[in-house]
C-alpha positions in Angstrom: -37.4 -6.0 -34.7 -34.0 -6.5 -35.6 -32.6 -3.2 -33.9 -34.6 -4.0 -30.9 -33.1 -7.7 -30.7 -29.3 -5.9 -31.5 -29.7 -4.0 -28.2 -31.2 -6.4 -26.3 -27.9 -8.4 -27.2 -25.5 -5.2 -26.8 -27.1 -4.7 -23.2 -26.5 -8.6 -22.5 -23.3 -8.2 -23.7 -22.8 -5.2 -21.5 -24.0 -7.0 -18.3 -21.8 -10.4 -18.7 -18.6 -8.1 -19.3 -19.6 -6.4 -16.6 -20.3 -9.3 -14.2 -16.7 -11.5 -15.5 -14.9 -8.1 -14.7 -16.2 -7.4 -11.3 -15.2 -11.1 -10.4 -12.0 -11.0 -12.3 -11.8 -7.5 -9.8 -12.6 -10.1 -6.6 -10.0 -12.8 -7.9 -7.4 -10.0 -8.1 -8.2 -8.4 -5.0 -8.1 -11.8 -3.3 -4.8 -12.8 -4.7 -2.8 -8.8 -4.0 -4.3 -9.2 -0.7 -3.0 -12.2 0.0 0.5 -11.2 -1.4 0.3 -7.9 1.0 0.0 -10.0 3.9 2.5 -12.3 2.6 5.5 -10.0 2.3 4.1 -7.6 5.6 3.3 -4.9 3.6 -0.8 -5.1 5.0 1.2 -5.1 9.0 2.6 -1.7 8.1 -0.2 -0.1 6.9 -2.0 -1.5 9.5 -0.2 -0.2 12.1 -0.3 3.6 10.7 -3.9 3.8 12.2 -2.7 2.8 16.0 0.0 4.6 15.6 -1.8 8.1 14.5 -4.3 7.4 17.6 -1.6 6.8 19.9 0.1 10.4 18.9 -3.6 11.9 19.3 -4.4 10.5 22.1 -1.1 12.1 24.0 -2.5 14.9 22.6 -6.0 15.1 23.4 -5.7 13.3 26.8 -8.8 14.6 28.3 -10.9 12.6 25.6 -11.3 9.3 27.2 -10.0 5.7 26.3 -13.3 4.5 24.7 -13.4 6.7 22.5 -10.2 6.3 21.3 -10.7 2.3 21.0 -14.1 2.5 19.3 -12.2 5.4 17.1 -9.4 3.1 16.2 -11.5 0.0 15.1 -13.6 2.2 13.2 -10.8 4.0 11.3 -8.6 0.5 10.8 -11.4 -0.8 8.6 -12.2 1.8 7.0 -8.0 2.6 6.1 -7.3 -1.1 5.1 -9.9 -0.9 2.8 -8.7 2.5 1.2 -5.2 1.4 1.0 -6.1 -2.1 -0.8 -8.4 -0.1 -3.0 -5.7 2.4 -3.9 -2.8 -0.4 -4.1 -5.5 -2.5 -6.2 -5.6 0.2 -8.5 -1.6 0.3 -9.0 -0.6 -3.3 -8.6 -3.4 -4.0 -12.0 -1.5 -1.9 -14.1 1.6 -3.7 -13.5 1.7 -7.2 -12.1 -0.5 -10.0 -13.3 -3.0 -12.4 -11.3 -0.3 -15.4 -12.1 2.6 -13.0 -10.9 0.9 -12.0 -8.0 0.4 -16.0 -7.0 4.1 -16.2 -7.7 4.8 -13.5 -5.3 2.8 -15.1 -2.9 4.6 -18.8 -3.3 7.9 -17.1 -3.1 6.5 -14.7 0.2 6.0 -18.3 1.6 8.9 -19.8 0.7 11.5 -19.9 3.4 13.6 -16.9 1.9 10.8 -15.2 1.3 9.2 -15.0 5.1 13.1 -14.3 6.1 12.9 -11.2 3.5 8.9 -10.2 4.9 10.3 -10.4 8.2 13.8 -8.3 7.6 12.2 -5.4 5.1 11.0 -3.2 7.8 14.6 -3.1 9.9 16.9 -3.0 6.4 14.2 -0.1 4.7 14.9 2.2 8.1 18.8 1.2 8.3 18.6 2.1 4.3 16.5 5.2 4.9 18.7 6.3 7.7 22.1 5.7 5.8 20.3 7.4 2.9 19.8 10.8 5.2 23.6 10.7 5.5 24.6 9.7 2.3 22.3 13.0 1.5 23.2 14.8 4.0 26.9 14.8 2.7 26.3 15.6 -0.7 24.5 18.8 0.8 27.5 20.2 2.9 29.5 19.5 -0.6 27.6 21.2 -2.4 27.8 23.8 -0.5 31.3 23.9 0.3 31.4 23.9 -3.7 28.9 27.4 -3.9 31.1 29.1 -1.5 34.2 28.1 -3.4 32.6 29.7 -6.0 31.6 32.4 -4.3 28.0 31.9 -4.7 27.1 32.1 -1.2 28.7 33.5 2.1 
């Protein structure tokens, strides 16, 4: 009797931990989704979708429009998800439910929408200064290995 009443309890146990994680899961969801829109980071990843159909479909032009819409809609839903799923699953491990509410305040803050609505020109000015920066160090080092006379 007693062995059956200690597993009814583990299993009861089991289920409420269960049930407070899957909604502590939905809070955190709630509030990283919130913070994505916040700073922009959901509009880029929801433009990769249009973007991908818009190369295809200059590609494949024969396959008509329709398709290409219903396509889209399908395949935006279906990406969101698996990129909040897969940012879910990174953000946890690292930021709290309180920091990600911080985020969020700050993301609505004045300087905060400035910076949301800046990051995507200053990343591809940084990215683009960055393939110089690297593309110098490259011809150096290889003005250095024919110095040496490690190459032709």
């Amino acid at each position: 009797m007693k062995k059956r009443l200690f597993s009814i309890a583990l299993c009861l146990t089991f289920i409420l931990s269960a049930t407070s994680v899957s909604a502590q899961d939905a809070a955190y969801r709630e509030a990283l989704s919130k913070m994505l829109e916040a700073s922009g980071a959901m509009t880029t990843v929801k433009s990769m979708v249009p973007q991908m159909i818009g190369m295809m479909k200059h590609t494949y032009s024969n396959v008509p429009d329709e398709f290409w819409k219903n396509f889209e809609e399908q395949l935006s839903e279906k990406a969101n998800t698996q990129f909040l799923d897969i940012y879910v699953s990174i953000y946890h491990r690292y930021l709290t439910i309180s920091d990600l509410k911080k985020i969020t305040a700050f993301y609505e803050s004045p300087a905060g929408k400035k910076l949301a609505e800046s990051t995507p020109v200053m990343t591809a000015e940084a990215m683009e200064a960055g393939q110089q920066i690297g593309m110098g160090i490259a011809k150096e080092i290889m003005a250095n290995l024919k110095e040496k006379g490690y190459v032709q």
